[in-house]
Rosetta silent file (secondary structure, phi, psi, omega in degrees, C-alpha in Angstrom):
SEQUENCE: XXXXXXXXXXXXXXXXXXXXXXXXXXXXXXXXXXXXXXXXXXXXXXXXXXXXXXXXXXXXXXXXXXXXXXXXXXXXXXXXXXXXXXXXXXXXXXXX
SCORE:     score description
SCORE:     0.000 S_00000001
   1 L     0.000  154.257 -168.963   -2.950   10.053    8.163 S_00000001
   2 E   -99.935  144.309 -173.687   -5.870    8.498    6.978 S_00000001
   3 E  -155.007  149.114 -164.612   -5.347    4.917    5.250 S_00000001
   4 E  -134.346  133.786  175.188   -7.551    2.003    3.586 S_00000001
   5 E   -59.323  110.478 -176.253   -7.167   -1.514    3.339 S_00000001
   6 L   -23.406  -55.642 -153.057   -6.145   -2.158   -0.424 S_00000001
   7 L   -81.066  -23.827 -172.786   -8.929   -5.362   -0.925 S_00000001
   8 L  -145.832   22.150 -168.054  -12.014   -3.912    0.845 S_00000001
   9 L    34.480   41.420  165.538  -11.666   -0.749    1.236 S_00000001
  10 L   -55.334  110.538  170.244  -11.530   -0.304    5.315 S_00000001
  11 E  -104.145  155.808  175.372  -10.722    3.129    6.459 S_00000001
  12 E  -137.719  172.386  151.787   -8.482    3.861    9.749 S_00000001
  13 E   -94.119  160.655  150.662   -5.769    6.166   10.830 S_00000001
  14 E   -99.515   92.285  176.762   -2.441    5.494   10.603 S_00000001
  15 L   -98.257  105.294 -166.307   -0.346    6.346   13.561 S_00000001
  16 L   -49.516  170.414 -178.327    4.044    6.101   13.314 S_00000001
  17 L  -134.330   -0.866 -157.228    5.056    4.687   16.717 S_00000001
  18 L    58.618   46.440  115.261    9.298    5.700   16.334 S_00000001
  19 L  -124.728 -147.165 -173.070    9.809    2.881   15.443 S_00000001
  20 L   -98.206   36.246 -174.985    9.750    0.895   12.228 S_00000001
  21 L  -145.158  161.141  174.723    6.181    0.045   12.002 S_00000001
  22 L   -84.637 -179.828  113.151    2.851    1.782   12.156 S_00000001
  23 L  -116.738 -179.593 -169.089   -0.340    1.479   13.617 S_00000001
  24 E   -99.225  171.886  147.787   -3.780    1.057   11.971 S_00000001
  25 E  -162.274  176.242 -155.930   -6.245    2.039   14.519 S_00000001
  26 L    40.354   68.308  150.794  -10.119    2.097   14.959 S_00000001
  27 L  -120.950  143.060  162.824  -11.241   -0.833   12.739 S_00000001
  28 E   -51.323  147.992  169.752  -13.774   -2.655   13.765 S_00000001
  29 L   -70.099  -25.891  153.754  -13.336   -6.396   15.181 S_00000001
  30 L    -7.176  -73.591 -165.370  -15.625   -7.251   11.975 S_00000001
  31 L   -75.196  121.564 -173.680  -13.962   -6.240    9.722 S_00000001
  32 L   -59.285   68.782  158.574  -11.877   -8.501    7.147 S_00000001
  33 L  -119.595  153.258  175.555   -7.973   -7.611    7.679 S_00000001
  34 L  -114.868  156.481  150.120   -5.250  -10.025    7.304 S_00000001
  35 L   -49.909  147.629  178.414   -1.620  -10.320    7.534 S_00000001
  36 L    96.797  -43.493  164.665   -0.456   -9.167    3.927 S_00000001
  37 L   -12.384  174.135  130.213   -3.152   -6.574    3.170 S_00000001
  38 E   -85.676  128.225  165.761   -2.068   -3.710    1.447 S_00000001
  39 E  -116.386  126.092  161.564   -2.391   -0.222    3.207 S_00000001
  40 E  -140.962  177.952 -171.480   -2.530    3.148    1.044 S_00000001
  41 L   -40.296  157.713  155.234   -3.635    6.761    1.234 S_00000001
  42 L   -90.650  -29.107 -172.714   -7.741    7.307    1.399 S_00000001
  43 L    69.904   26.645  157.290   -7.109   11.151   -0.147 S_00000001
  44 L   -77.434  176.788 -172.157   -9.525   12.133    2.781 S_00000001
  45 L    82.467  -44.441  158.133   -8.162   15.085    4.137 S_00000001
  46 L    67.913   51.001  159.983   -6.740   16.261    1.157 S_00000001
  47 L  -124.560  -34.180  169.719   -2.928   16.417    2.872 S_00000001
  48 L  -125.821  155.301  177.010   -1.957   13.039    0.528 S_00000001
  49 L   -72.423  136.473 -151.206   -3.451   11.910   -2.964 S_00000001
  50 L   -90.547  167.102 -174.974   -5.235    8.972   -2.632 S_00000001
  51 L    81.501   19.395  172.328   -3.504    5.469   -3.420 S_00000001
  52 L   -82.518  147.677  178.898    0.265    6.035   -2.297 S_00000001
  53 E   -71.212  124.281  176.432    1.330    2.892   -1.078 S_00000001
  54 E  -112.887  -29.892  147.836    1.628    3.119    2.447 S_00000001
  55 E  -171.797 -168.087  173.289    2.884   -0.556    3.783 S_00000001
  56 E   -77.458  132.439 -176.984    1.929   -3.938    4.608 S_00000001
  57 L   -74.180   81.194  175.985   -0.718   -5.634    7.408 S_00000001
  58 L   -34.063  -52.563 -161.195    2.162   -7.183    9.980 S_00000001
  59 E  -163.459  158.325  171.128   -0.257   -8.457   12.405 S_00000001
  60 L  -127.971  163.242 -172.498   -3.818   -8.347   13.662 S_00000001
  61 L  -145.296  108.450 -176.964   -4.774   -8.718   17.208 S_00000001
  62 L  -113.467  140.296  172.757   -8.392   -8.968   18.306 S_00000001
  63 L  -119.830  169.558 -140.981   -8.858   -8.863   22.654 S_00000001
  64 L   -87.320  -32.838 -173.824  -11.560   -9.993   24.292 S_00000001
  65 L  -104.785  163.327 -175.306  -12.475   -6.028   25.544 S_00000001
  66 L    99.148  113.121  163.711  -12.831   -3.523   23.221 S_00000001
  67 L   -62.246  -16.291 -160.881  -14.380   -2.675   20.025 S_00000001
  68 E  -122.986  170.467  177.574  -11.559   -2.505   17.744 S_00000001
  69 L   -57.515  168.171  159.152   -8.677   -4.214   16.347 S_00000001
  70 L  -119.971  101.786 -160.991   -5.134   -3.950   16.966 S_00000001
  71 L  -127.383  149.813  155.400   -3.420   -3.825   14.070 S_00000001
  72 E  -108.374  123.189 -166.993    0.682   -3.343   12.823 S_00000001
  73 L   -85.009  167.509  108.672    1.195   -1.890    9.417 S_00000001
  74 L  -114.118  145.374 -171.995    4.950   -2.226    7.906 S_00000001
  75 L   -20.077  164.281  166.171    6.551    0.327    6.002 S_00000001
  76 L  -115.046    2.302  147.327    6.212   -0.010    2.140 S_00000001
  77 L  -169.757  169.149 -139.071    9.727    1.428    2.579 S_00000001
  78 L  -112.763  107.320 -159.002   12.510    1.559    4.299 S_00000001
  79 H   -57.339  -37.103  179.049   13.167    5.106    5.580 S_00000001
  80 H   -64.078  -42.270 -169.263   17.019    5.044    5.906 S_00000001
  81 H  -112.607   38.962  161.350   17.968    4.295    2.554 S_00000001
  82 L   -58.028  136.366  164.205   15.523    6.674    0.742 S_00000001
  83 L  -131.009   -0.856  177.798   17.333    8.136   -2.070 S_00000001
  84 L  -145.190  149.944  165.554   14.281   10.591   -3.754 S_00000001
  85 L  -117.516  164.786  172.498   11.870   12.352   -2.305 S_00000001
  86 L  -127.804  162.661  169.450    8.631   13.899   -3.946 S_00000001
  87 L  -127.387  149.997  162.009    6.600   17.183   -1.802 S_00000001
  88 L  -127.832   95.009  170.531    3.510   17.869   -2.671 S_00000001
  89 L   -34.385  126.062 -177.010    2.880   21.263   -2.858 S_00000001
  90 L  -127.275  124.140  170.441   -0.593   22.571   -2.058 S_00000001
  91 L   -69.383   -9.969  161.026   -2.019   26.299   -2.933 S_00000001
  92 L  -126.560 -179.290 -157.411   -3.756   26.962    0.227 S_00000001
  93 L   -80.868  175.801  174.430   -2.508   26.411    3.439 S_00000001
  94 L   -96.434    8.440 -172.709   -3.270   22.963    5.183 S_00000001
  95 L  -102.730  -16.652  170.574   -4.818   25.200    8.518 S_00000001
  96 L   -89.695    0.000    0.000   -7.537   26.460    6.200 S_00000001
């Protein structure tokens, strides 16, 4: 999924790991993230609307090789104890 840093608008993907954190991935080492950040939706892609919350900036990592950051999102919620869901329906397929 595609996702942007609430404060400065930094886009990345977001990739689940199975367990109970995310990652951000290809940001720059530049580029202004913090613990705390806010991560939500970008609407590229058009598979989510943009601005859902999607969690918090755990940790940043920058190594010495490498262009980009290493970053851990956490959830903005806690998947077990979900009690509503919403779908979002789309009129064409997402393969077109």
């Amino acid at each position: 999924m595609n996702g942007l840093v609430q404060k400065n608008r930094v886009q990345g993907i977001i990739k689940g790991e199975g367990t109970p954190s995310y990652k951000m991935l290809y940001i720059l080492k530049n580029a202004d993230i913090e613990e705390g950040d806010t991560i939500v939706t970008s609407g590229l892609g058009g598979s989510f609307p943009k601005g859902i919350p999607v969690g918090t900036v755990s940790s940043v990592t920058k190594t010495k090789r490498g262009m980009f950051q290493n970053i851990t999102v956490t959830p903005a919620v806690n998947f077990s104890q979900l009690e509503y869901l919403i779908v979002i329906l789309k009129q064409e397929s997402l393969t077109e």
